[in-house]
C-alpha positions as a printed NumPy array, in Angstrom:
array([[ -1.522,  -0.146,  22.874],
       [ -1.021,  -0.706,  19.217],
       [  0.133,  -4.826,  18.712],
       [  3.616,  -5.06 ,  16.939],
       [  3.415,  -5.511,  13.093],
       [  3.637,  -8.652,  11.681],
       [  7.526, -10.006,  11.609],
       [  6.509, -11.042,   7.692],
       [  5.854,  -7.377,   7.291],
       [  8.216,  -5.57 ,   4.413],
       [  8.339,  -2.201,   3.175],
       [  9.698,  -1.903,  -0.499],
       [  8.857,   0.205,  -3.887],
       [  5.386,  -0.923,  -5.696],
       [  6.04 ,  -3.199,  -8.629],
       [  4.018,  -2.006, -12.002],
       [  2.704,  -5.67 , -11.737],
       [  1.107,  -4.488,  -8.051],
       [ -0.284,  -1.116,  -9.406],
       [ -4.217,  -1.686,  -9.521],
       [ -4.282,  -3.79 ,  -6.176],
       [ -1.862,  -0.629,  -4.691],
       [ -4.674,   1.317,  -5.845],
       [ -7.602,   0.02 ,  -4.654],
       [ -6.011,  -0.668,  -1.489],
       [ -5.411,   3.173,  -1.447],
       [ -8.979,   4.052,  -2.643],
       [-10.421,   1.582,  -0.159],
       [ -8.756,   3.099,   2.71 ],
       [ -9.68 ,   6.061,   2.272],
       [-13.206,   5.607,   1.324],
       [-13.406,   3.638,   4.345],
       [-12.507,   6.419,   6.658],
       [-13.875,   9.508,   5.032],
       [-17.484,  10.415,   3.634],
       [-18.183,  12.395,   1.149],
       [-15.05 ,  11.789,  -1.042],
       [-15.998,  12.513,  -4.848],
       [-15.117,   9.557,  -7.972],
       [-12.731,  11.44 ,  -9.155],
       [-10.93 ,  12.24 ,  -5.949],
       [-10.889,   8.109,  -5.097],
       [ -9.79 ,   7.84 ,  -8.976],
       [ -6.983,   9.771,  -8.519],
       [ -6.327,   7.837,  -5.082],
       [ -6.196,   4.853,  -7.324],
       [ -4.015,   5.918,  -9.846],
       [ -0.632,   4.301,  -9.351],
       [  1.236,   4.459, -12.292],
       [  0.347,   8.734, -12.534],
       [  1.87 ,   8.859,  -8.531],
       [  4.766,   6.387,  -9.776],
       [  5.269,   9.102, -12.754],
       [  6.189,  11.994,  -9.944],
       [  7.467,  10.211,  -7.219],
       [  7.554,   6.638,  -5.28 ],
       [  4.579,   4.609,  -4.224],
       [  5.999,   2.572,  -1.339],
       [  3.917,  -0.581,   0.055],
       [  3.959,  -2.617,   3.387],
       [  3.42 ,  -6.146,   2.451],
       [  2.617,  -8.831,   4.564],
       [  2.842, -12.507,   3.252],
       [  2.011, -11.645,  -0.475],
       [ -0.875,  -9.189,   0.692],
       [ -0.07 ,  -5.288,   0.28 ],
       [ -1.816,  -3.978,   3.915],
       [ -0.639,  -0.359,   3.393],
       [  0.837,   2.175,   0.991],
       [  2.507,   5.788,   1.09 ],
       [  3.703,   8.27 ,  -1.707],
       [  6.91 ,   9.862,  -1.396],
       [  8.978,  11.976,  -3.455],
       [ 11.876,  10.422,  -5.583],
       [ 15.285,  12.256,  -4.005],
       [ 15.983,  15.933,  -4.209],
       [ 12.205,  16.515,  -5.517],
       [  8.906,  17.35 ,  -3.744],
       [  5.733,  16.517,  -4.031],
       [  3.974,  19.708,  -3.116],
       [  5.112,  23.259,  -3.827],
       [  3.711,  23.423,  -0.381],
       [  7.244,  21.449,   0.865],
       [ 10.193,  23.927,   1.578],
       [ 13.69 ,  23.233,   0.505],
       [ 15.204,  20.685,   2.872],
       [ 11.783,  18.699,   3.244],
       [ 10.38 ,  15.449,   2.133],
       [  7.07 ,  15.42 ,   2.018],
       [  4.63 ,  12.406,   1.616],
       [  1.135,  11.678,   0.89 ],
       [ -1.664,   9.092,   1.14 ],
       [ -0.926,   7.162,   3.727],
       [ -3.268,   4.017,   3.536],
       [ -3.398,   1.413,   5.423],
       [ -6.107,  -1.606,   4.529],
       [ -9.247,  -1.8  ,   6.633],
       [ -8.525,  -5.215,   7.035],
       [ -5.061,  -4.274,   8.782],
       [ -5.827,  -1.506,  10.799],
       [ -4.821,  -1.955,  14.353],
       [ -1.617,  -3.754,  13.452],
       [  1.197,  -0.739,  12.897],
       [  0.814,  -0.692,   9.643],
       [  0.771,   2.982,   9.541],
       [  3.266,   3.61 ,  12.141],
       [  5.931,   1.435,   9.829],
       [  5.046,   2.995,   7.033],
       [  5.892,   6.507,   8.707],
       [  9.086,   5.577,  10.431],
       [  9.98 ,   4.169,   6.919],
       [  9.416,   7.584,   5.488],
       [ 11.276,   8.97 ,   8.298],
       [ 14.483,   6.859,   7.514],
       [ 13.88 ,   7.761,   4.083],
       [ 14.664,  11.251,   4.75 ],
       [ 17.275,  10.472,   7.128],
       [ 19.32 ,   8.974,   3.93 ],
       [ 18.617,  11.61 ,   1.861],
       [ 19.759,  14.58 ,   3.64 ],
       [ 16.31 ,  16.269,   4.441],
       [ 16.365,  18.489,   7.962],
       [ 12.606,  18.227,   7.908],
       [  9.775,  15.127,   7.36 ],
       [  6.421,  17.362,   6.6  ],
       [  2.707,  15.776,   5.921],
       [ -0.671,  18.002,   4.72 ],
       [ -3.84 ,  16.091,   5.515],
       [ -7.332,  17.379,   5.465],
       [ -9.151,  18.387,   8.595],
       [-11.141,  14.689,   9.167],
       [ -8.05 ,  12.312,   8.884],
       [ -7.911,  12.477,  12.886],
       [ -6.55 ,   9.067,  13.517],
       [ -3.254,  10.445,  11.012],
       [ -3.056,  13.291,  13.3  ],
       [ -2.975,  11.057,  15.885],
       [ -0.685,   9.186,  14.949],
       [  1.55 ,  11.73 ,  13.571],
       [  1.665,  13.657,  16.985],
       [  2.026,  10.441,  19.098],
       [  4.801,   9.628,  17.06 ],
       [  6.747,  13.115,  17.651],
       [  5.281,  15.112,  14.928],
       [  3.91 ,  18.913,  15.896],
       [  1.812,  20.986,  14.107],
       [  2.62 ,  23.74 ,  11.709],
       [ -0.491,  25.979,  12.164],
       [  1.385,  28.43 ,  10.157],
       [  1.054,  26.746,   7.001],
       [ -2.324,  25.873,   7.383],
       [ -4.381,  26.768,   4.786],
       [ -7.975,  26.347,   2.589],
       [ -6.534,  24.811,  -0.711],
       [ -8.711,  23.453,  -3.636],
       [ -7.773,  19.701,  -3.931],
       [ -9.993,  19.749,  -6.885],
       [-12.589,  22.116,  -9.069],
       [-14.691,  23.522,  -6.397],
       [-13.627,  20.885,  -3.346],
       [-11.532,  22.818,  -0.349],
       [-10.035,  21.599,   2.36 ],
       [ -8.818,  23.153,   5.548],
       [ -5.299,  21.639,   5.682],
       [ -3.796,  20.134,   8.586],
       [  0.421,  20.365,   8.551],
       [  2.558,  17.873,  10.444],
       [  5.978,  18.381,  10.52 ],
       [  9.062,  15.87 ,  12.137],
       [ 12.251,  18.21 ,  12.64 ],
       [ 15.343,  15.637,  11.732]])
């Protein structure tokens, strides 16, 4: 059973003052959980201010330490032509080694849940790649089901595909 998060913990936007840490936190997660990731794929984990540019980096913060970050799309937008009308779709779900075990990732979801709760969507949709099991397992403990539909090889980058998983939360 997964221990309650922190009662310090917030969730709130990423300040431009938070960016780098945001992003290494981000990178770090990820690079802790999967091999073979290239540099450039962990750069453009890092990059912040180019995910702030096309949608909203939100951050679980405990104390003054981020623990966790996910990207979401600003309202009415997506993230991925791969989001129908009526979805939000988000992306990179970290959470920090150091805070794994704690919720984080489960707060950050619900948070992206009420998110598109306010904003009208009928549908709460998440591609990951085919390794990220303990996402999937969180996703389908938490109510998600999969979309085998829409699964799909896409190239994430020159030459790199991935056999994506799709989540999906019906609102």
């Amino acid at each position: 059973m997964t221990p309650a998060p922190s009662p310090t913990l917030t969730i709130r936007l990423v300040e431009p003052v938070e960016y780098a840490a945001a992003g290494r936190l981000t990178a770090d997660a990820y690079r802790h959980s999967y091999d073979g990731l290239s540099e450039a794929y962990l750069a453009s984990l890092a990059d912040v201010a180019g995910r702030v540019e096309q949608g909203e980096v939100w951050v679980a913060v405990d104390g003054d330490e981020i623990v966790g970050t996910v990207w979401t799309p600003r309202p009415g937008e997506r993230l991925s032509e791969l989001a129908a009308e009526g979805e939000l779709d988000f992306r990179q779900l970290a959470v920090a080694p150091s805070a794994r075990g704690r919720g984080i990732g489960e707060v950050l979801t619900r948070h992206v849940l009420a998110l598109a709760r306010e904003r009208g969507a009928t549908r709460v949709v998440m591609n990951s790649g085919p390794e990220m099991l303990g996402a999937h397992a969180l996703y389908l403990k938490m109510g998600f089901r999969r979309l085998t539909e829409r699964e799909a090889p896409i190239e994430v980058e020159p030459g790199r595909w991935l056999d994506l998983r799709a989540f999906a939360f019906d609102l």
